[in-house]
BARO-955084 format. One line per field, with one value per atom (N, C-alpha, C, O, CB): x, y, z; residue number from 1; atom name. Coordinates in pm, 1 decimal, always signed. Each point is the difference from the previous one (the first is absolute). Last residue first. Glycine has a CB too. Layout:
<rs>
c1 c(X | ...);
c2 c(Y | ...);
c3 c(Z | ...);
n c(NUM | ...);
atom c(CA | ...);
</rs>
This chain:
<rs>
c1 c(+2058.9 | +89.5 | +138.5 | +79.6 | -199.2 | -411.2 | +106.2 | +75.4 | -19.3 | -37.3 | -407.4 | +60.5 | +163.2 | +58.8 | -269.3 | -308.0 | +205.9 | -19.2 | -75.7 | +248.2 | -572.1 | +51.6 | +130.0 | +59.9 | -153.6 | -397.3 | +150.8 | +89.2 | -4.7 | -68.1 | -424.6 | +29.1 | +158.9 | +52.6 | -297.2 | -21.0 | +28.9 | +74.4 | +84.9 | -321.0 | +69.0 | +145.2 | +50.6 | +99.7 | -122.8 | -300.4 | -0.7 | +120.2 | +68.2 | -295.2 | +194.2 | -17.0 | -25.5 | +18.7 | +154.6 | -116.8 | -63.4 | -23.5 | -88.3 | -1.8 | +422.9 | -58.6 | -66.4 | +57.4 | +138.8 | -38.9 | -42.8 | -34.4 | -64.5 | -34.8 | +289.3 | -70.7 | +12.6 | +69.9 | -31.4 | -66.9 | +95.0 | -68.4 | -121.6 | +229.1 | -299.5 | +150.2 | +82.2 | +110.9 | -56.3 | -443.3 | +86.3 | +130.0 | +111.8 | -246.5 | -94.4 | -103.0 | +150.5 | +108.0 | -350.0 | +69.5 | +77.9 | -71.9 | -118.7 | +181.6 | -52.4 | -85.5 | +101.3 | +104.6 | -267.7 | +102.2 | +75.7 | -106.0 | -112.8 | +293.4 | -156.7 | -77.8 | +61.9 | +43.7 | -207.9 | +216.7 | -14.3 | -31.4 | -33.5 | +196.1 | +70.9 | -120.1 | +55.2 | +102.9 | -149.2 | +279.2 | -137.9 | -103.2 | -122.6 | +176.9 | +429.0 | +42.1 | -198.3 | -14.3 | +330.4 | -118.1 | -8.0 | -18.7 | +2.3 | -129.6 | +510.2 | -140.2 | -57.8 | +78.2 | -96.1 | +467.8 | -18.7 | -175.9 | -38.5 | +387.1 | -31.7 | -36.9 | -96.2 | -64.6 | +99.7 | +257.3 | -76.1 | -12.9 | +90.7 | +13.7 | -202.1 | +40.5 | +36.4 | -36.9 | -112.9 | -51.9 | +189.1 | +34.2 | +97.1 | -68.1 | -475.7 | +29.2 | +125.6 | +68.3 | -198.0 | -36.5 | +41.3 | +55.6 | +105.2 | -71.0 | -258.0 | +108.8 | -34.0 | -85.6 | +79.5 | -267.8 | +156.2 | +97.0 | +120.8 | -182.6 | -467.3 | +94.4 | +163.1 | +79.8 | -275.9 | -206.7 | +90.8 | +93.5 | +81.3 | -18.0 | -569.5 | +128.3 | +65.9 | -60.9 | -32.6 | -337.0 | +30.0 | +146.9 | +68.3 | -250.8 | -315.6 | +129.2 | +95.4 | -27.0 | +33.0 | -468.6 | +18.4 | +138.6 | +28.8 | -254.4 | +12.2 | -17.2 | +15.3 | -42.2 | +75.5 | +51.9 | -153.9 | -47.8 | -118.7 | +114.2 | +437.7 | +16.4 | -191.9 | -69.4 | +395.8 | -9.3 | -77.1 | -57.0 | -36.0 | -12.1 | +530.4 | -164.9 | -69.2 | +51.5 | +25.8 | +267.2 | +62.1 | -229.1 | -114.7 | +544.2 | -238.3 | -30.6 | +23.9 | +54.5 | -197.7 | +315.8 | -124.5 | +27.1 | +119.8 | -233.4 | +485.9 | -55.3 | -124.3 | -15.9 | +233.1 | +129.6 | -94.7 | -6.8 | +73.3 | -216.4 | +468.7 | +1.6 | -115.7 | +18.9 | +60.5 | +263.7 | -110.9 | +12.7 | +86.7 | -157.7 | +306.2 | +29.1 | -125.1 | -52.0 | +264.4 | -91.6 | -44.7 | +2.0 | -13.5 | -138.6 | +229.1 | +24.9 | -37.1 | -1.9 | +266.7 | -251.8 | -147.7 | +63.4 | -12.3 | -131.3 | +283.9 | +12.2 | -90.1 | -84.6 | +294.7 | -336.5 | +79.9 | +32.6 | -83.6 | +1.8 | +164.8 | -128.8 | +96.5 | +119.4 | -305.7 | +228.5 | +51.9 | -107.9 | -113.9 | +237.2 | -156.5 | +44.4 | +81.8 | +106.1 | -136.8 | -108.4 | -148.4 | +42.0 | -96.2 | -11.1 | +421.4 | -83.2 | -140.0 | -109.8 | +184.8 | +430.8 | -106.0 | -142.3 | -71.8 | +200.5 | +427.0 | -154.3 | -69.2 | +15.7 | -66.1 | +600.7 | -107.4 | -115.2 | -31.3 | +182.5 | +313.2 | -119.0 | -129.7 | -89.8 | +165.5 | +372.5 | +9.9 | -89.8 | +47.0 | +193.0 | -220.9 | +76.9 | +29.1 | +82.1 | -158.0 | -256.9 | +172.9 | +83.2 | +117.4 | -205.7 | -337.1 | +4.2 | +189.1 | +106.1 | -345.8 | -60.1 | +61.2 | +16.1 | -8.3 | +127.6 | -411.2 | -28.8 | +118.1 | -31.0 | -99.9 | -221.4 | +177.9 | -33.0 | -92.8 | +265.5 | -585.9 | +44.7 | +189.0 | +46.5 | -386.9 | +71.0 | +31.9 | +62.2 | +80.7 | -26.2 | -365.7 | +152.8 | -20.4 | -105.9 | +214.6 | -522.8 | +73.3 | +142.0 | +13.3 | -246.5 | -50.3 | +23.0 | +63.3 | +90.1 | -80.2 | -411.0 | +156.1 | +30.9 | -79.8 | +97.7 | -359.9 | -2.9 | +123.0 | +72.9 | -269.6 | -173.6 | +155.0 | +13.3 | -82.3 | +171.1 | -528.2 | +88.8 | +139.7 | +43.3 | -266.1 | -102.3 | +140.3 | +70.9 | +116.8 | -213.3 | -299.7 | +17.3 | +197.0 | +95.7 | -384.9 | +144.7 | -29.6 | +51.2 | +88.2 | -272.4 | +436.5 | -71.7 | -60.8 | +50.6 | +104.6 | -62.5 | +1.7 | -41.7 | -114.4 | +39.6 | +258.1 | -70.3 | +14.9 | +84.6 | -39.4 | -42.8 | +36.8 | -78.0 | -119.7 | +158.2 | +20.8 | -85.2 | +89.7 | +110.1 | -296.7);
c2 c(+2081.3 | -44.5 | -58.7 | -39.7 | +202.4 | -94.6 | -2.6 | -62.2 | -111.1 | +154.3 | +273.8 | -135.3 | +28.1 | +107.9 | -170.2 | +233.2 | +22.5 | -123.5 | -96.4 | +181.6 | -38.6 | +128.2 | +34.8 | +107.4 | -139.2 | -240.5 | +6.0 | +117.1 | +108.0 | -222.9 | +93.0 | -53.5 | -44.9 | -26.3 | -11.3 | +187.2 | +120.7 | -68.2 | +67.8 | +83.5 | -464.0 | +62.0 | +195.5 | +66.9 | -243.5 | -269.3 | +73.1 | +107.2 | +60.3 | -118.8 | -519.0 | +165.4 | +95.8 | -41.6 | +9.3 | -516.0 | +40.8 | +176.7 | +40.0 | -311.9 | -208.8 | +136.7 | +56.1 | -17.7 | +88.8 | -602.3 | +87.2 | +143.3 | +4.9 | -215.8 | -333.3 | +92.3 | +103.2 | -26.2 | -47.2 | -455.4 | +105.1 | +133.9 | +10.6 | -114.2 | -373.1 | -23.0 | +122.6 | +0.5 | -266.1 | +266.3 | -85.8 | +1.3 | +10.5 | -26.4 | +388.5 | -52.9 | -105.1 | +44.8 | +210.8 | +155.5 | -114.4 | -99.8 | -31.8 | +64.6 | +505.2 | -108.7 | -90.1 | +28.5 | +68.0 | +426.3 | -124.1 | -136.3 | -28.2 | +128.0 | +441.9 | -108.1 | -74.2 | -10.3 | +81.6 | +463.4 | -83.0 | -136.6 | -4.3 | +141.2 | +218.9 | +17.7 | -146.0 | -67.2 | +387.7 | -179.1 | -39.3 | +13.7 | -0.8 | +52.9 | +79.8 | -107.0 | -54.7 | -118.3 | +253.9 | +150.7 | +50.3 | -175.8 | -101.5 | +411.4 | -306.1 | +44.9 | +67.0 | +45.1 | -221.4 | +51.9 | +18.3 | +87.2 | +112.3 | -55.5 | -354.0 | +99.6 | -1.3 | -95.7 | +131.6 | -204.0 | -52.7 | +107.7 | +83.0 | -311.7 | +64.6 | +109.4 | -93.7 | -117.1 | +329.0 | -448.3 | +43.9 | +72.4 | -22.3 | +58.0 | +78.8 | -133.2 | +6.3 | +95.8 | -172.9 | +557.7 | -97.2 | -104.1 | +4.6 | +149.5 | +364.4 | -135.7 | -83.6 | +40.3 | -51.9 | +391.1 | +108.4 | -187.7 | -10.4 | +431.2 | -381.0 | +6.9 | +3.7 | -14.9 | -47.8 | +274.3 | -122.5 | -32.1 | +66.2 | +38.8 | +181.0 | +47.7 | -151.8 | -88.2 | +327.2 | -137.2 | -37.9 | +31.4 | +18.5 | -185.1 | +351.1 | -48.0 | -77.3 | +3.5 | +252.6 | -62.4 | -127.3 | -61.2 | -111.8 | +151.1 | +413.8 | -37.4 | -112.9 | +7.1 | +165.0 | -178.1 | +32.0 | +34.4 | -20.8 | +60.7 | -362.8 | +98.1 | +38.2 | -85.5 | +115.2 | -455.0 | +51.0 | +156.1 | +21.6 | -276.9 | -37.1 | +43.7 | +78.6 | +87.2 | -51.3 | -427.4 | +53.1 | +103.8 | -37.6 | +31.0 | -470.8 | +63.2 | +136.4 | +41.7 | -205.7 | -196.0 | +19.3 | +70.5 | -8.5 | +2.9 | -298.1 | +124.5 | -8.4 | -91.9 | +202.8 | -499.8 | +53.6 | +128.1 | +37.4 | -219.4 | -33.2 | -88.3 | +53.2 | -23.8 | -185.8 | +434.6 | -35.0 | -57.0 | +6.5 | +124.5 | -165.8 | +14.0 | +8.1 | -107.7 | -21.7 | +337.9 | -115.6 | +9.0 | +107.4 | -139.6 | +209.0 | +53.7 | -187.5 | -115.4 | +389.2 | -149.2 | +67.8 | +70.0 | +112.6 | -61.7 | -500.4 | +174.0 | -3.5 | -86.8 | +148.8 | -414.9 | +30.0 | +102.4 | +84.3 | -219.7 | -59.1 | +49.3 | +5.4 | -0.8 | +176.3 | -512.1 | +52.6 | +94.7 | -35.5 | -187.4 | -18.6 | +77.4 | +41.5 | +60.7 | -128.3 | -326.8 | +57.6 | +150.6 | +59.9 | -326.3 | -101.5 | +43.8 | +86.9 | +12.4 | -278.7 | +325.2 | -118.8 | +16.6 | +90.3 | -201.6 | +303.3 | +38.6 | -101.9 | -56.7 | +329.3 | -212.7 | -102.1 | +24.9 | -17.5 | -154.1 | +529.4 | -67.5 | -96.3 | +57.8 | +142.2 | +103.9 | -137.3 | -41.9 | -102.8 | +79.6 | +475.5 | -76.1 | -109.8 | -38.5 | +142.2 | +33.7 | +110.2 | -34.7 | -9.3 | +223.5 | -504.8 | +105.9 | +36.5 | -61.8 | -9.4 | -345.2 | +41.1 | +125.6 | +20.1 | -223.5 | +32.6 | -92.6 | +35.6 | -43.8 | -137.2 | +485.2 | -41.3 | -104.3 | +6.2 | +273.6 | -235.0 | +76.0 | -119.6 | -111.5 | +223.4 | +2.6 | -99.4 | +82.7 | +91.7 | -300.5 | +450.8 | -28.9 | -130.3 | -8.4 | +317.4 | -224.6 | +67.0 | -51.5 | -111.4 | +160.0 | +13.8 | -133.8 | +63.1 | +75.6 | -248.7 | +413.0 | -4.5 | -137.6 | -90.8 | +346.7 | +43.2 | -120.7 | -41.5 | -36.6 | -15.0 | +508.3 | -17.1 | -150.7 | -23.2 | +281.9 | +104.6 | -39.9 | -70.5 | +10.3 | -44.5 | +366.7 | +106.4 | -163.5 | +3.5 | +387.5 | -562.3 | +104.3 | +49.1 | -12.0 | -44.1 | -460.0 | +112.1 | +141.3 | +24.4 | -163.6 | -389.4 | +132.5 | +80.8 | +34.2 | -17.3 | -579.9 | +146.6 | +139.7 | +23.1 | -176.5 | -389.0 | +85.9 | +188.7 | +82.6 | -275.9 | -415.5 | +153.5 | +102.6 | +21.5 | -101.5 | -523.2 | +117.5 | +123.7 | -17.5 | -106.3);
c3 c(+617.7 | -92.6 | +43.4 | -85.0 | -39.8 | +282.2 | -1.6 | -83.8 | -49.5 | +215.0 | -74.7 | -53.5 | +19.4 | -6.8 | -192.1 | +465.9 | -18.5 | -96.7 | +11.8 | +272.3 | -19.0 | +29.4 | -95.5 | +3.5 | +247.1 | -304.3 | -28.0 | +54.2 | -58.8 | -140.4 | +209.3 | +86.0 | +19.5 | +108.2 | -131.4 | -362.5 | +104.8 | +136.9 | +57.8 | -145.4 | -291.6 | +10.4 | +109.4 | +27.3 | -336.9 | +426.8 | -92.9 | -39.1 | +82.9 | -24.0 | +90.6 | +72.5 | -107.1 | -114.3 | +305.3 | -53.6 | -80.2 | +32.4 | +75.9 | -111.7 | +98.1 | +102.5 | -117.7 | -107.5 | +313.4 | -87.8 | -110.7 | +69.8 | +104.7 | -256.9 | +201.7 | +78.7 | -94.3 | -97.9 | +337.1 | -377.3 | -3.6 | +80.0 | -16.2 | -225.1 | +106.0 | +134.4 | +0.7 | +53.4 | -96.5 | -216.9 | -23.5 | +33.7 | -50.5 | -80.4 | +265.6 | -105.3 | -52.4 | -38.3 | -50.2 | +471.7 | +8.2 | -131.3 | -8.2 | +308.4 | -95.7 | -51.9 | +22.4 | +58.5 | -231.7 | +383.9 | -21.8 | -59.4 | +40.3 | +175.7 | -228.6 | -1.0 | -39.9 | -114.6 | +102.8 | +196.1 | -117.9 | +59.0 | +118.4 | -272.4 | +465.2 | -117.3 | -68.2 | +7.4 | -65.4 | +469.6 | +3.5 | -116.4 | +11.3 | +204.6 | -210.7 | +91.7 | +25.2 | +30.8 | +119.5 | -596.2 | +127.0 | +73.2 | -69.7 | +15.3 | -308.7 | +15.1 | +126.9 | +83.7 | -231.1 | -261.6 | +179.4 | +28.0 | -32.6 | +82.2 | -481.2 | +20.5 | +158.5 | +42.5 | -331.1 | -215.1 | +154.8 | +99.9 | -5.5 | -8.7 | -546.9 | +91.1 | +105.1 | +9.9 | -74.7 | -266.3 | +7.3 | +112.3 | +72.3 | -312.2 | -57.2 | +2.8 | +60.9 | -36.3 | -154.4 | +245.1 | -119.7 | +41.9 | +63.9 | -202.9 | +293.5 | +56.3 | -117.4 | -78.7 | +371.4 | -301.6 | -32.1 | +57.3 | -21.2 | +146.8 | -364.6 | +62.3 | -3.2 | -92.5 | +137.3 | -306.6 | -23.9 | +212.1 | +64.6 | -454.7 | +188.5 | +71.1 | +7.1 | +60.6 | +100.8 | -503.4 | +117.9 | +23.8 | -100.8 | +93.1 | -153.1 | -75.8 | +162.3 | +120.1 | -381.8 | +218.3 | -27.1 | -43.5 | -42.7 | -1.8 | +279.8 | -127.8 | -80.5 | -115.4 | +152.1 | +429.9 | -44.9 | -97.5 | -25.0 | +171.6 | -53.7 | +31.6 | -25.1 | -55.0 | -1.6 | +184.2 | -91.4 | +30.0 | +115.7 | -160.6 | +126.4 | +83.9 | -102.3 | -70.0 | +333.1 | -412.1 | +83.9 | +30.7 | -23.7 | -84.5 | -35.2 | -101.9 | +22.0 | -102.1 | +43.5 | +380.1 | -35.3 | -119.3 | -27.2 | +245.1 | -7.3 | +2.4 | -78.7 | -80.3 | +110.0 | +211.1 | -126.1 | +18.2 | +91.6 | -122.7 | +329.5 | -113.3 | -125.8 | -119.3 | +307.9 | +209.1 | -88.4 | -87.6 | -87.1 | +132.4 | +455.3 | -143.3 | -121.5 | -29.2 | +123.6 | +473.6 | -57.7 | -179.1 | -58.7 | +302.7 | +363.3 | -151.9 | -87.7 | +42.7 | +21.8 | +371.7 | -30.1 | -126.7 | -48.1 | +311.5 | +74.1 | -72.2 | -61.9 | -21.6 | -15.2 | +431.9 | -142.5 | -46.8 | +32.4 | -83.2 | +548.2 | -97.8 | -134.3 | -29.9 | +213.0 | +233.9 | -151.7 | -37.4 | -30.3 | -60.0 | +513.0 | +21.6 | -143.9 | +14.5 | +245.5 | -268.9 | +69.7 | +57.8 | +48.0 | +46.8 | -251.0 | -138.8 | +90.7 | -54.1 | -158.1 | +424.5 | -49.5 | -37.0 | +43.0 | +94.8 | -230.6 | +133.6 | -44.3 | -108.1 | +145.1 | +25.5 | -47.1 | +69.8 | +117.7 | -167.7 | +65.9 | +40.5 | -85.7 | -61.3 | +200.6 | -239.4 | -31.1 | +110.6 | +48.9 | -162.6 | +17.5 | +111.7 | -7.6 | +83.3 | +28.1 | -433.9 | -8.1 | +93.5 | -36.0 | -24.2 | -4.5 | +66.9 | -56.8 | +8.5 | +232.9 | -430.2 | +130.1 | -58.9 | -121.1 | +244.7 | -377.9 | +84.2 | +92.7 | +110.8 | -263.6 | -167.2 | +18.9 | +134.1 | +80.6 | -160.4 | -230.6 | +105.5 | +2.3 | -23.7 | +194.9 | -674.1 | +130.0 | +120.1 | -15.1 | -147.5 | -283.6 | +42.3 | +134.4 | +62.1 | -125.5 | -273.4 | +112.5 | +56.7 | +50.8 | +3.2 | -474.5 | +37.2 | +103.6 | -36.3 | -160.1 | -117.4 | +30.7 | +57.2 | -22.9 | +76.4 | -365.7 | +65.0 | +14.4 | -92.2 | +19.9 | +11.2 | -19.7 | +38.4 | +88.6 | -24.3 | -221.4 | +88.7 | -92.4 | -114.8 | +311.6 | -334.2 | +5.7 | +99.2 | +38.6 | -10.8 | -361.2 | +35.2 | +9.4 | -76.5 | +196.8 | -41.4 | -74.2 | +41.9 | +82.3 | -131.2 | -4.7 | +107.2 | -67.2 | -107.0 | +258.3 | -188.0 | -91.2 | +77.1 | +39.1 | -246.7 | +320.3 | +40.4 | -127.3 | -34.0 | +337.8 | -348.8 | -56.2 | +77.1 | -19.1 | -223.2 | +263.6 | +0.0 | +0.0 | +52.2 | +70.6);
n c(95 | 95 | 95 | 95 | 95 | 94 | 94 | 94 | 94 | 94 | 93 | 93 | 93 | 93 | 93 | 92 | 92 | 92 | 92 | 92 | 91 | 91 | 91 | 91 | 91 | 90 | 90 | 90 | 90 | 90 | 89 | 89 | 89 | 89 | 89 | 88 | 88 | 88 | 88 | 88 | 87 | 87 | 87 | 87 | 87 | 86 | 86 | 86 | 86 | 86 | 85 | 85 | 85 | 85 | 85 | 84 | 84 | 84 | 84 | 84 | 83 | 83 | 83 | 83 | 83 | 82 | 82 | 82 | 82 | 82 | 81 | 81 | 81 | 81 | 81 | 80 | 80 | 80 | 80 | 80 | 79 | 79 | 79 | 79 | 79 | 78 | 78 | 78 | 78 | 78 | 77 | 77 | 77 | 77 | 77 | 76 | 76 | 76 | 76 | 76 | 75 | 75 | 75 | 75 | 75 | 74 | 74 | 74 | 74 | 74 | 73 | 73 | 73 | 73 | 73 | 72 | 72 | 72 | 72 | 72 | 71 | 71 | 71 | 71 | 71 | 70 | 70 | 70 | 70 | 70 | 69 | 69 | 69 | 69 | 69 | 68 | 68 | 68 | 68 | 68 | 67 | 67 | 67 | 67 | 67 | 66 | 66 | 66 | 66 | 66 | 65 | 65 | 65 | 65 | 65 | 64 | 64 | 64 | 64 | 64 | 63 | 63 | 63 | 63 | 63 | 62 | 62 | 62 | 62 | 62 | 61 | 61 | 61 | 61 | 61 | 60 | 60 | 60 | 60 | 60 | 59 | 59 | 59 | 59 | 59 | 58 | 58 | 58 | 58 | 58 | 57 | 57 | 57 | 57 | 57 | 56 | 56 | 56 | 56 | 56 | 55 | 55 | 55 | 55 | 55 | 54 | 54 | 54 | 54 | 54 | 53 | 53 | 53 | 53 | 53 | 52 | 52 | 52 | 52 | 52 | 51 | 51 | 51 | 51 | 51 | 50 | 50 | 50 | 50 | 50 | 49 | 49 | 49 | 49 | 49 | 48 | 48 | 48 | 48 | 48 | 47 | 47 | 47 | 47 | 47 | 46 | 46 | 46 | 46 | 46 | 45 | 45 | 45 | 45 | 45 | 44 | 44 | 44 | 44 | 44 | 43 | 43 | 43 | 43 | 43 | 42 | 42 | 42 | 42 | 42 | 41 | 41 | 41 | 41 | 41 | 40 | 40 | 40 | 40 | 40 | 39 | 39 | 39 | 39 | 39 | 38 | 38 | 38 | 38 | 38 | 37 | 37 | 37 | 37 | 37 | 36 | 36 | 36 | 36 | 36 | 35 | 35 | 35 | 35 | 35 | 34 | 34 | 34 | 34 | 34 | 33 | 33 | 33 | 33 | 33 | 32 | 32 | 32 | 32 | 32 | 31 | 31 | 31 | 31 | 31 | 30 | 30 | 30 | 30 | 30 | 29 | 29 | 29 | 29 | 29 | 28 | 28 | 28 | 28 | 28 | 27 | 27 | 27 | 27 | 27 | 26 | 26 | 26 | 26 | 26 | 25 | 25 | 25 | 25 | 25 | 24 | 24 | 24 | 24 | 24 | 23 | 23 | 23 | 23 | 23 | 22 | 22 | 22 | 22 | 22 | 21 | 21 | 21 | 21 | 21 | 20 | 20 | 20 | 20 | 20 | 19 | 19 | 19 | 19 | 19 | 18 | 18 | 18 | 18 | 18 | 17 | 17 | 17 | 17 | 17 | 16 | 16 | 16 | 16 | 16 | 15 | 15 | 15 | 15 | 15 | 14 | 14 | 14 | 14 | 14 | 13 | 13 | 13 | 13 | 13 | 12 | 12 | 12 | 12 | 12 | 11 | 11 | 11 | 11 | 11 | 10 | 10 | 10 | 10 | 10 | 9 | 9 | 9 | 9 | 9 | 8 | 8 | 8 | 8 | 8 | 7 | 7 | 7 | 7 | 7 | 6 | 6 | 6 | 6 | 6 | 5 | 5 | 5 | 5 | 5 | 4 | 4 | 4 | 4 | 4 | 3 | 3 | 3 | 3 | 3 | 2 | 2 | 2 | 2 | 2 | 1 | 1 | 1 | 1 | 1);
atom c(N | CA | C | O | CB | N | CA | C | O | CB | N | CA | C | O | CB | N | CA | C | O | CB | N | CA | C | O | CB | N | CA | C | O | CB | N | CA | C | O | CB | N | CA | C | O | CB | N | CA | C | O | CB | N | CA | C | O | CB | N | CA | C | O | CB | N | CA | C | O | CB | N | CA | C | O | CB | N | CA | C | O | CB | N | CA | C | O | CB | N | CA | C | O | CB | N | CA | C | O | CB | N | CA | C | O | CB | N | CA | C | O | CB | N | CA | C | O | CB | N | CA | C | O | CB | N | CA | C | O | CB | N | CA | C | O | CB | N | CA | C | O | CB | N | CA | C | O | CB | N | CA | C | O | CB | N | CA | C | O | CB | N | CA | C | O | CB | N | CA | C | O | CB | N | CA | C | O | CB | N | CA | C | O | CB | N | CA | C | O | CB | N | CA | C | O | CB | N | CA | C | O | CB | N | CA | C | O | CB | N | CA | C | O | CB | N | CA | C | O | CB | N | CA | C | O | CB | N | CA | C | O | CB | N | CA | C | O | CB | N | CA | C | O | CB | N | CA | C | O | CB | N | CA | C | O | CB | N | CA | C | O | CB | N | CA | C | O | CB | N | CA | C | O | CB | N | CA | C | O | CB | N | CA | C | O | CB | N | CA | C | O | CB | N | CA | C | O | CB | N | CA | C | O | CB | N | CA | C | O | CB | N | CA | C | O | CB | N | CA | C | O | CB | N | CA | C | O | CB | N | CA | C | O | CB | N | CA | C | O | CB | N | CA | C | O | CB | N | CA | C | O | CB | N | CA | C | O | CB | N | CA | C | O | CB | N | CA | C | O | CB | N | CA | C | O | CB | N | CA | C | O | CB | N | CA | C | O | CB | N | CA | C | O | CB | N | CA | C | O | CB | N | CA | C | O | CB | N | CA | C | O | CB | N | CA | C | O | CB | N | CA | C | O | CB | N | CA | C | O | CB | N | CA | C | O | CB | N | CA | C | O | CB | N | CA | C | O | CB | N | CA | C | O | CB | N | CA | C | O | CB | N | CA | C | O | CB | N | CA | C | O | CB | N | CA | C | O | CB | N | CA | C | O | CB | N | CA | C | O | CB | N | CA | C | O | CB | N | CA | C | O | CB | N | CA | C | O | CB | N | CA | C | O | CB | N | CA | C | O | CB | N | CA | C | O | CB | N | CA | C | O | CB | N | CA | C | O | CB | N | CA | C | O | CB | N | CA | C | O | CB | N | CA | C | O | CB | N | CA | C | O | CB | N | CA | C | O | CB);
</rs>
């Protein structure tokens, strides 16, 4: 199955939480949060505007890129986890 995003959203793969610490501390898997950066995999068509034309989005398939920490929509679709956000919700891409 093919997730296709509409509209301005975005369908990323969220980065893995680091498993030791800069100190060389081993955290255990219940004390890992994850970053709140993550790799896109689709983009939508970009936001439709009220005359009907539409605004492209500014991130691109590839990106990776750092979000807000409570928006968007986690799915899970063949053993794979999935964040589903809108691209206002992108704060940064990194290069």
């Amino acid at each position: 199955m093919k997730l296709i995003p509409l509209d301005d959203k975005v369908i990323l793969r969220q980065m893995d939480a680091e498993e030791v610490t800069a100190g060389g501390i081993v955290l255990p898997d219940s004390s890992r949060e994850k970053p709140l950066q993550g790799k896109v995999l689709a983009v939508g068509d970009g936001r439709l505007q009220e005359n009907g034309t539409r605004i492209p989005l500014q991130v691109q398939e590839g990106d990776r890129v750092i979000f807000e920490k409570y928006f968007g929509c986690k799915i899970s679709l063949d053993g794979e986890e999935y964040l589903i956000l809108k691209e206002s919700d992108i704060l940064t891409v990194l290069e």
